[in-house]
C-alpha positions as CSV (number, residue, x, y, z in Angstrom):
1,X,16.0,-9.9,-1.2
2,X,17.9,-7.1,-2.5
3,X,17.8,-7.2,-7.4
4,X,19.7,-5.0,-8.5
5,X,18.5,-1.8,-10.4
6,X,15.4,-2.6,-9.1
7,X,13.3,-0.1,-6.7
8,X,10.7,-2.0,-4.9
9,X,7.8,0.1,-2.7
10,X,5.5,-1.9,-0.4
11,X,1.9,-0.1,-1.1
12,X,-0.2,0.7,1.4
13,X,-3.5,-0.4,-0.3
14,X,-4.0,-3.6,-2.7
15,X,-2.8,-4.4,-5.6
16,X,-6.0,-2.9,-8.0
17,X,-5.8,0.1,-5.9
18,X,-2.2,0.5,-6.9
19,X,-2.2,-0.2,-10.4
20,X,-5.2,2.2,-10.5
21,X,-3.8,4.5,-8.9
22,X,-0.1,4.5,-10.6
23,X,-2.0,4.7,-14.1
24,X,-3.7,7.9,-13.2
25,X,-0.4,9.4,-11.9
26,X,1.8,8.0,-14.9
27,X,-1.1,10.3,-17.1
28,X,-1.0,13.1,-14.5
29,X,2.4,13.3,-15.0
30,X,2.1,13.7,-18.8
31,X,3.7,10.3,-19.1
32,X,2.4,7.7,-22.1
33,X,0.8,4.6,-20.8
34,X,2.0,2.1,-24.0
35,X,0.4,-1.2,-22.1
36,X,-0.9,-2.2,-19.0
37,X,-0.6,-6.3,-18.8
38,X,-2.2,-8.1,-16.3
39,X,-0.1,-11.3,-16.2
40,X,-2.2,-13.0,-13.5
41,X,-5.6,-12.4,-16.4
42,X,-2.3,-14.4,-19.1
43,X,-1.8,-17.3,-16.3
44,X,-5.5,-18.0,-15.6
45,X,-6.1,-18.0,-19.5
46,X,-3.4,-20.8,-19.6
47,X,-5.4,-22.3,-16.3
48,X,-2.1,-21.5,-14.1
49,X,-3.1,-19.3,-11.3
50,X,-1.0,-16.5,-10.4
51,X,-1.3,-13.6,-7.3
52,X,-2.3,-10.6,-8.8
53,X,0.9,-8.9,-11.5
54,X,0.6,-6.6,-13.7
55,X,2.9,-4.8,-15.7
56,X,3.2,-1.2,-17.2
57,X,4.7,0.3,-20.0
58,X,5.4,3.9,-20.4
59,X,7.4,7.1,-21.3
60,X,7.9,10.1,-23.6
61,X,10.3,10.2,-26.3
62,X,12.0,13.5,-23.8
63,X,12.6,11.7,-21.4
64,X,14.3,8.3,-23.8
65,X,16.0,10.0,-26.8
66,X,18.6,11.3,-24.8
67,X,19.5,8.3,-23.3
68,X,19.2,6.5,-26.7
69,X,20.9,9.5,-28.3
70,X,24.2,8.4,-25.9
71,X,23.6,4.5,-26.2
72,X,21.1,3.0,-28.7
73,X,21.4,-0.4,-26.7
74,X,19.6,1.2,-23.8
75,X,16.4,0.9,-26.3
76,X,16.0,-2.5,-24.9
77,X,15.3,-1.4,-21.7
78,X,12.9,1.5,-23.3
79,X,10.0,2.6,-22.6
80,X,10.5,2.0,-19.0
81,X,8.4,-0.5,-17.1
82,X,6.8,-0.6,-13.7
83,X,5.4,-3.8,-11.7
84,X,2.4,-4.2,-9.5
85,X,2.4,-7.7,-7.7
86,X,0.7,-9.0,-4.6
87,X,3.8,-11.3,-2.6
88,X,2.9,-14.8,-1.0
89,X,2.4,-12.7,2.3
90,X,-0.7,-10.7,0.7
91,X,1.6,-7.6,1.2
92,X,1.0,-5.5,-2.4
93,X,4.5,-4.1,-4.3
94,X,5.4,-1.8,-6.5
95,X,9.1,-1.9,-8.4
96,X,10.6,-0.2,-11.3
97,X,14.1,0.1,-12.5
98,X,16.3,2.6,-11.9
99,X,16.8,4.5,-14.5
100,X,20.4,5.4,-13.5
101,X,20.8,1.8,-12.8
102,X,20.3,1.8,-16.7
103,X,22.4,4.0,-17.7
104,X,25.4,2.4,-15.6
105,X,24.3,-1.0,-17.6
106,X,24.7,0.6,-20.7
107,X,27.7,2.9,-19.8
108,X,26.5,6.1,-20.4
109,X,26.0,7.0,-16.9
110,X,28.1,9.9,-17.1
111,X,27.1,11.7,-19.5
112,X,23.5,11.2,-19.1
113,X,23.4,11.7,-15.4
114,X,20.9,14.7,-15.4
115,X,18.6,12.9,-17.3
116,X,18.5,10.2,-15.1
117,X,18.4,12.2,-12.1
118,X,15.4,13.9,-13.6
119,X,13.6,10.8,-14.3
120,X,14.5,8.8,-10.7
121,X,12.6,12.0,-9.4
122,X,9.6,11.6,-11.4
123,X,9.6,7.8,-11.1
124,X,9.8,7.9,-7.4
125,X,7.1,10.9,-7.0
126,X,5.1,8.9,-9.1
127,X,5.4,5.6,-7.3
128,X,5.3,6.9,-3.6
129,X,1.7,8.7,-4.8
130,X,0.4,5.3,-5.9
131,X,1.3,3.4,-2.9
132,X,0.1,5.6,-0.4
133,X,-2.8,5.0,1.3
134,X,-3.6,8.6,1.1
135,X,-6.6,9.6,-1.5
C-alpha cells in the first residue's frame, strides 16, 4: 500500500545491515545523525515484541533553513527522518519522506523547489547505497 509522501525501498540485505549501512552514508554525505532509535529495543523494554524498527534523525541547518526560511511550520517535519523496518514477510524496508512532498504540505513548494530537488537527490543516493546488497 501506497502513504503518501512517503518513499519506501525494499533492501537487499537485513535490517542491521541497512541501518548500518544508511548511518555510514548519512555521515559520508556530511549529513548530522541527531538520533538513531531502535523502537523494537523501546517495545521489548515494555515486554511488547516488535520486528526490528528503527528510526533516524538527521540533517544540516543548509539543507532546513531555507525551507524554514519560506514556512516555519515545516520545522515540525525537521530534521528529516528515515525508517528501517523488517515487514511480517521478513522482507527488510527502508522509507523516508519526500522532501517535496513537504514542501507541498506546507505550501512552499514553489518557491523552494530547488531545494527540494537537491535534497530528493541526496536522500535517494543515500538510501539506494544502503539497500543495496553491494559492499
Amino acid at each position: 500500500m501506497a502513504i503518501d509522501g512517503l518513499i519506501s525501498l525494499r533492501s537487499n540485505v537485513g535490517p542491521k545491515e541497512t541501518a548500518d549501512r544508511l548511518k555510514a552514508e548519512l555521515q559520508a554525505s556530511g549529513l548530522t545523525l541527531f538520533a538513531r532509535i531502535d523502537h523494537a529495543a523501546g517495545a521489548a523494554s515494555a515486554g511488547l515484541a516488535l520486528r526490528p524498527t528503527e528510526l533516524f534523525v538527521f540533517g544540516n541547518a543548509k539543507g532546513g533553513t531555507p525551507l524554514m526560511q519560506a514556512a516555519q511550520t515545516i520545522g515540525i517535519d525537521l530534521p528529516l527522518k528515515a525508517l528501517v523496518w523488517q515487514d511480517d514477510a521478513g522482507d527488510c524496508w527502508l522509507a523516508y519522506n519526500d522532501p517535496a512532498w513537504l514542501a507541498e504540505r506546507h505550501g512552499v513548494a514553489e518557491t523552494t523547489r530547488q531545494v527540494t530537488a537537491n535534497m530528493s537527490t541526496l536522500l535517494g543516493t543515500i538510501a539506494k547505497a544502503a539497500t543495496s546488497g553491494k559492499t
